[in-house]
C-alpha positions as CSV (number, residue, x, y, z in Angstrom):
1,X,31.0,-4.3,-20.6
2,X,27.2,-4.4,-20.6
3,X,25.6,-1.9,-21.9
4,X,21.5,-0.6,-20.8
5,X,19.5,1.0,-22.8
6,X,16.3,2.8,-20.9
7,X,13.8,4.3,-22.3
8,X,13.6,8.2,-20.8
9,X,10.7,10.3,-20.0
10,X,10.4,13.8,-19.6
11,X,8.0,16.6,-19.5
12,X,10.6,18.9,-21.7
13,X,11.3,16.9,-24.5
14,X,14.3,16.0,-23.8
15,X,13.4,11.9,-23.1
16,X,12.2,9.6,-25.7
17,X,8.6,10.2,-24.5
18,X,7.2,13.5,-22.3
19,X,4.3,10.8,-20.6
20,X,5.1,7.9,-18.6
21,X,2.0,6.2,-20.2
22,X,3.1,6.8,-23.6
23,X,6.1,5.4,-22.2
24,X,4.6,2.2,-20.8
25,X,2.3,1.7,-24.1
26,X,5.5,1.6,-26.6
27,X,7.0,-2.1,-24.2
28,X,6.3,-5.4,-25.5
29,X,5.4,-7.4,-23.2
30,X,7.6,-9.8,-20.7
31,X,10.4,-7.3,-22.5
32,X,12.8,-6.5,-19.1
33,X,12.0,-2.8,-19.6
34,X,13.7,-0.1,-17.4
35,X,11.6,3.8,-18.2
36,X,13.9,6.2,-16.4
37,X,11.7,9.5,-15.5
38,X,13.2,12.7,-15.3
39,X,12.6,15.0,-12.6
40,X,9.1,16.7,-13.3
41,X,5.0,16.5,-12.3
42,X,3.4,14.0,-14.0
43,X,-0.2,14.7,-13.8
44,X,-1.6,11.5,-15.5
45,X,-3.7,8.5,-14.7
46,X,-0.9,5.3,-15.2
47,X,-1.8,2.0,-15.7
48,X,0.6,-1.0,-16.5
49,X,-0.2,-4.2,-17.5
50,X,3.0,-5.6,-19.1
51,X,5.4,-7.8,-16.7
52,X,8.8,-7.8,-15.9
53,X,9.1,-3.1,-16.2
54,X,11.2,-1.3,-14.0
55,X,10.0,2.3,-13.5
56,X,13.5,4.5,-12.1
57,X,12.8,7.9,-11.0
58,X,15.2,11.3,-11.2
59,X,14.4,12.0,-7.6
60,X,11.9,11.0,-5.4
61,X,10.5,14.5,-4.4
62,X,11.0,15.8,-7.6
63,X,9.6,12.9,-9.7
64,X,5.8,13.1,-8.8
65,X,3.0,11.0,-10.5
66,X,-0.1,12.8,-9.8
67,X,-3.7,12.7,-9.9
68,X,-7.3,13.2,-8.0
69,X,-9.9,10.6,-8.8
70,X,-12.0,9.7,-6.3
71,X,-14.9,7.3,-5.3
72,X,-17.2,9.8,-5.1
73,X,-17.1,11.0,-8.7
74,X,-20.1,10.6,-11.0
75,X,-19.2,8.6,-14.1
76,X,-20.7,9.7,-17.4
77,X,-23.1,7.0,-16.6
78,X,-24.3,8.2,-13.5
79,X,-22.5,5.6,-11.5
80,X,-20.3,6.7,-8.9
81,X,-16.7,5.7,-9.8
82,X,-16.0,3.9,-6.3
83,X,-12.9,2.9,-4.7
84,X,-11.4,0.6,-7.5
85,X,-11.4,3.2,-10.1
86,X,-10.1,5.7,-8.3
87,X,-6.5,4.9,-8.9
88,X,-3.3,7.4,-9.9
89,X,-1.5,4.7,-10.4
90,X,-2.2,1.0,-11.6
91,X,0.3,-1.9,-11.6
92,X,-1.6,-5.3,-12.5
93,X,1.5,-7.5,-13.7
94,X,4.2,-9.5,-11.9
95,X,8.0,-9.0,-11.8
96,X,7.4,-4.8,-11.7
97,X,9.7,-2.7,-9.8
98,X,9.8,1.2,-9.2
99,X,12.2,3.6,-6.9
100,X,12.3,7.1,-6.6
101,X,9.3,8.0,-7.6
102,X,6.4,10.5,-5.6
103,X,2.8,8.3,-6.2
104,X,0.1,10.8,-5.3
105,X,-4.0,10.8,-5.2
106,X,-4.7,14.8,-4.8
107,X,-8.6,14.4,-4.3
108,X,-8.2,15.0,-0.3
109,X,-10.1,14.3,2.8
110,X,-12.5,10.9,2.5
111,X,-15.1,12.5,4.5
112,X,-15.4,14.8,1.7
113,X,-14.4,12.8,-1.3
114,X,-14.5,9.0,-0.2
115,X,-12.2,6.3,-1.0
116,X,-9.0,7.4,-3.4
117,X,-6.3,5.4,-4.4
118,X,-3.0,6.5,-5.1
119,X,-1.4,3.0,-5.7
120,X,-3.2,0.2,-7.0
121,X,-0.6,-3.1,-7.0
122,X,-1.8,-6.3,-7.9
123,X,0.8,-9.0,-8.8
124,X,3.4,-10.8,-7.7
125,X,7.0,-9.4,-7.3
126,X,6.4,-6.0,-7.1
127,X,8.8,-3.7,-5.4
128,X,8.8,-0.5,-4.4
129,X,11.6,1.1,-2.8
130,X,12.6,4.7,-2.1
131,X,9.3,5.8,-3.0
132,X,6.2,8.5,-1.9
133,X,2.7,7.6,-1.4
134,X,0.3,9.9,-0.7
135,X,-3.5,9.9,-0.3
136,X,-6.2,10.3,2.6
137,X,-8.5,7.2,2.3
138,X,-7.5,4.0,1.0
139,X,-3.7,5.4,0.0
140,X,-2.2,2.4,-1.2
141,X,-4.1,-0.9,-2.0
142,X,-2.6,-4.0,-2.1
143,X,-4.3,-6.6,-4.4
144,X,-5.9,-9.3,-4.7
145,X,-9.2,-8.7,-3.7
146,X,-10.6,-10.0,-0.9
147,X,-12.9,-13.8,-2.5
148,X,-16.4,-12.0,-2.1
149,X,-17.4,-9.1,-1.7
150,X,-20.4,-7.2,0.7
151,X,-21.9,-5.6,-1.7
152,X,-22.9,-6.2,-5.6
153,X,-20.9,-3.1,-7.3
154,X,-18.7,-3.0,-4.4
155,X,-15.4,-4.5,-6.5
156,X,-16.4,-2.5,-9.7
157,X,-12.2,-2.0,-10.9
158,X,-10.1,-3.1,-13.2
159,X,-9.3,-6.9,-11.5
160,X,-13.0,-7.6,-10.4
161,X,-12.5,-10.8,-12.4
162,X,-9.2,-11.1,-11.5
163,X,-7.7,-14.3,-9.9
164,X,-7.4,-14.5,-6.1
165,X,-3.9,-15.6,-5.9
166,X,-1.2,-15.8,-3.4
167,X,1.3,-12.8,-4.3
168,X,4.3,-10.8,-2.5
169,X,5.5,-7.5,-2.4
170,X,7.8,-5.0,-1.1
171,X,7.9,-2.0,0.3
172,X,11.7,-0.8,1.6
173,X,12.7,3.2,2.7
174,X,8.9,3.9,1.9
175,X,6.8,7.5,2.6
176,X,3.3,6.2,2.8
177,X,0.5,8.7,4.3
178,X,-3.0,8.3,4.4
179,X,-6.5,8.3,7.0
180,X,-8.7,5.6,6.9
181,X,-7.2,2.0,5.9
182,X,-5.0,3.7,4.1
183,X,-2.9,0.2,3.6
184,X,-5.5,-2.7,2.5
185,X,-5.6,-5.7,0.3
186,X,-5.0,-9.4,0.4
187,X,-1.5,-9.6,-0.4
188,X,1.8,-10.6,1.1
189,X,3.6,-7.4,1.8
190,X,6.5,-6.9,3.4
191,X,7.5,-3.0,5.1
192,X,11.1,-2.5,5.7
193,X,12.2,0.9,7.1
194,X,9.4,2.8,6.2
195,X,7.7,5.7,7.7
196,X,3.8,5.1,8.1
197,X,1.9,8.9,8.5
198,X,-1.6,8.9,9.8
199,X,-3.2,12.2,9.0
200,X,-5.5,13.6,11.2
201,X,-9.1,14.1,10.5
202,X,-10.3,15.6,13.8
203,X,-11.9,12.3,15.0
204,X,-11.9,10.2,18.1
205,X,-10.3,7.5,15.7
206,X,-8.3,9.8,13.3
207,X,-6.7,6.9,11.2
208,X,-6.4,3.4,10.8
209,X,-2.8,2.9,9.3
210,X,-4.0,-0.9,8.1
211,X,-6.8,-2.9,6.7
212,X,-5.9,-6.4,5.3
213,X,-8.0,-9.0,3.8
214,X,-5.6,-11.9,4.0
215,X,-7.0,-15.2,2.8
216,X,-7.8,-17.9,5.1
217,X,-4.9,-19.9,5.6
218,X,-2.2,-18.1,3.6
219,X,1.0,-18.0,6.1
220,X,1.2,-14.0,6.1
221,X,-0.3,-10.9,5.5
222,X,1.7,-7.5,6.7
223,X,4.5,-7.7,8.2
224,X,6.4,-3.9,9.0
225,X,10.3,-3.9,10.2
226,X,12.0,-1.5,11.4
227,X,9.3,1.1,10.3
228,X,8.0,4.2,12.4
229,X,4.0,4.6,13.0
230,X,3.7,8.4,13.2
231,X,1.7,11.5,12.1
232,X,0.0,14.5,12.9
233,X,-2.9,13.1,14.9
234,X,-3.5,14.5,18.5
235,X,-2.1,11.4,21.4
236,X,-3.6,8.1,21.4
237,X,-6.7,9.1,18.2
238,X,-4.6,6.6,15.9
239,X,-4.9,2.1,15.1
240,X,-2.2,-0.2,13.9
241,X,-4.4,-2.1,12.7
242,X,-8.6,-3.2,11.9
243,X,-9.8,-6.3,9.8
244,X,-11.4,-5.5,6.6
245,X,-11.9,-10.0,6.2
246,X,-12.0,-11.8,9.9
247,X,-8.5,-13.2,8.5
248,X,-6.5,-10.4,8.7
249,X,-2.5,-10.9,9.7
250,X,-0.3,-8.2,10.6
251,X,2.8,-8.8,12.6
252,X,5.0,-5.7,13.4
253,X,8.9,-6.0,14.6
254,X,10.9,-3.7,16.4
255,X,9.0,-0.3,14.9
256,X,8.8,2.6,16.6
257,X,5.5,4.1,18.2
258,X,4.7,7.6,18.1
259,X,2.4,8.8,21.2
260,X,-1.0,8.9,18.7
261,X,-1.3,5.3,18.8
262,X,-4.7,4.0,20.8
263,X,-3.3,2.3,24.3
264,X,-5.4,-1.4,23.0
265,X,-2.9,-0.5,19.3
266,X,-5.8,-2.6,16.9
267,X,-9.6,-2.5,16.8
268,X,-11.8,-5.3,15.3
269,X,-14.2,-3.6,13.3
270,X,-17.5,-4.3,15.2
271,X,-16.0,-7.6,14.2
272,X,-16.0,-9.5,17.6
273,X,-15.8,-13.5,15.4
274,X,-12.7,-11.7,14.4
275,X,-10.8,-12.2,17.4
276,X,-10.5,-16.0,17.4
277,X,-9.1,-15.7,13.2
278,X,-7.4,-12.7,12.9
279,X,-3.2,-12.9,13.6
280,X,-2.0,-9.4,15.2
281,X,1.6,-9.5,16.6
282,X,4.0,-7.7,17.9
283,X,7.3,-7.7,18.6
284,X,10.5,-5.4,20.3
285,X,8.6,-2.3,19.9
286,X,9.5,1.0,21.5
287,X,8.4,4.7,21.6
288,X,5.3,6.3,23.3
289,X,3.0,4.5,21.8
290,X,4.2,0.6,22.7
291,X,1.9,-0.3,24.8
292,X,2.5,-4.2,25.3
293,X,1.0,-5.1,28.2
294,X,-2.7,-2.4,27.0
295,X,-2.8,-3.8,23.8
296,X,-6.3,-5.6,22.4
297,X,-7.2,-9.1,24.1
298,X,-6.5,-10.3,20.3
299,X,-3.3,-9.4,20.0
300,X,-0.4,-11.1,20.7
301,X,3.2,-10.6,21.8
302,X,5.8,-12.3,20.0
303,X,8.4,-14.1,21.7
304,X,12.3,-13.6,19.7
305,X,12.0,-17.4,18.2
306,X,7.9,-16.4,16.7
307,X,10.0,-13.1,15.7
308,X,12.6,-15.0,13.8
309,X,10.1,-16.8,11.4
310,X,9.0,-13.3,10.0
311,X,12.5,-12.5,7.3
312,X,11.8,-10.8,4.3
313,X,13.2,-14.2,2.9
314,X,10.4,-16.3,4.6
315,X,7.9,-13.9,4.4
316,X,8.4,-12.7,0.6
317,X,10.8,-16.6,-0.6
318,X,14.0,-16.9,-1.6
319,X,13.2,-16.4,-4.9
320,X,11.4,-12.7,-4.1
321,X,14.2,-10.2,-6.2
């Protein structure tokens, strides 16, 4: 009989630690930590750095890391903080896993706040499963950076000099809400039965559920299966999909539409070079909003045997845990 030992948080005493960071801080490195966390707001700013931890929460409404940082925020330099400090919730290590867990950035609307990050994950073989994320602008971001960026200042964060690398993650029975681009980054992610919530701002283009920077030749970017695209925007105000770098990939399989989604589903970002490089698919969609035969002149419609080739093993590697 094996026997686990996990380290416990919890905000009455009652763990080995009452904060997760605390928590976090106490693993060596490379270690094959589990931190169970009790039911409980945690309102604290959490950053990992350590590979190979498994964060296991109580109960994934009940077990809420929380905080409201925002790009908009003056730093006691008189800088503003900008999107890449704005984080809840940093993960910049490989082999991390969490599940039942509520990831929240409170600071609100970007028009009135800018950019705010709930998730920050950079790495490769991160999981999240069974998990809450919840922001307005720039919910969850999916590292690497993109190779350069538009502005000097613009990448001011915590893996500005980080390596542009090829990395995977997963996302499976996820919550993830948000407005503008509120999924973005370079990586290799892989959506599996998760609900997508576009919030509505009152705008003709309420929300834009995607953003990807995916490198220049790397096989895939996004790829969502079995998820539902919904939200409480007014009809067609909402779009799958707009390229933050010309490469942008996102291929969607047999989701569900609700009727918010814009009839053309993806826009390019004033982006028109974009059309010939960027990669967005479709495939066996249904609901109000699966529009094949409206969609962008950009897009593309997947045929079952271009379907097959996108498996969480091909996308993610046999080797992905």
């Amino acid at each position: 009989e094996v026997c686990i030992f996990m380290i416990t948080v919890a905000k009455d005493n009652s763990g080995d630690f009452d904060s997760i960071q605390k928590a976090v801080d106490s693993v060596s490195d490379n270690n094959n930590e589990t931190i169970f966390i009790k039911k409980g707001i945690y309102k604290e700013r959490i950053e990992i750095r350590k590979n190979n931890i498994t964060l296991i929460g109580e109960d994934t409404d009940e077990t809420i890391i929380t905080e409201g940082f925002y790009a908009r925020m003056i730093m006691p330099d008189g800088s503003k903080r900008g999107t890449f400090r704005s984080y809840t919730f940093l993960v910049y290590a490989d082999n991390f896993s969490a599940s039942n867990i509520t990831f929240e950035n409170s600071a609100g609307f970007g028009d009135n706040v800018g950019q705010a990050i709930a998730v920050y994950a950079e790495g490769d073989n991160i999981t999240f499963k069974h998990c809450k994320i919840l922001g307005h602008q720039d919910t969850l971001f999916t590292g690497p950076l993109p190779l350069k960026e538009k502005q000097p200042g613009g990448f001011t964060g915590p893996t500005i000099d980080g390596e542009r690398k090829l990395v995977h993650q997963l996302y499976e029975d996820c919550f993830i809400c948000g407005e503008i681009d509120f999924i973005f980054g370079s990586a290799t992610a892989y959506f599996k039965n998760c609900t997508l919530f576009a919030l509505n701002r009152h705008e003709p283009i309420n929300s834009y559920y995607t953003a990807p920077s995916t490198y220049e030749g790397q096989a895939f970017g996004y790829v969502f299966d079995n998820c539902t695209f919904t939200g409480n925007c007014p009809p067609k105000s909402v779009a799958l999909s707009r390229p933050w770098r010309i490469h942008a990939k996102v291929v969607l399989l047999n989701c569900e539409y609700s009727d918010q989604i814009i009839d053309e589903g993806f826009t390019d970002w004033n982006k028109p070079e974009s059309h010939e490089t960027t990669f967005y698919a479709e495939y066996n969609g249904y609901g109000e909003g699966y529009k094949p035969n409206e969609r962008a002149s950009f897009a593309h419609i997947l045929t079952a045997d271009e379907a097959a080739m996108y498996t969480k093993e091909n996308v993610l590697g046999k080797d992905f845990r």
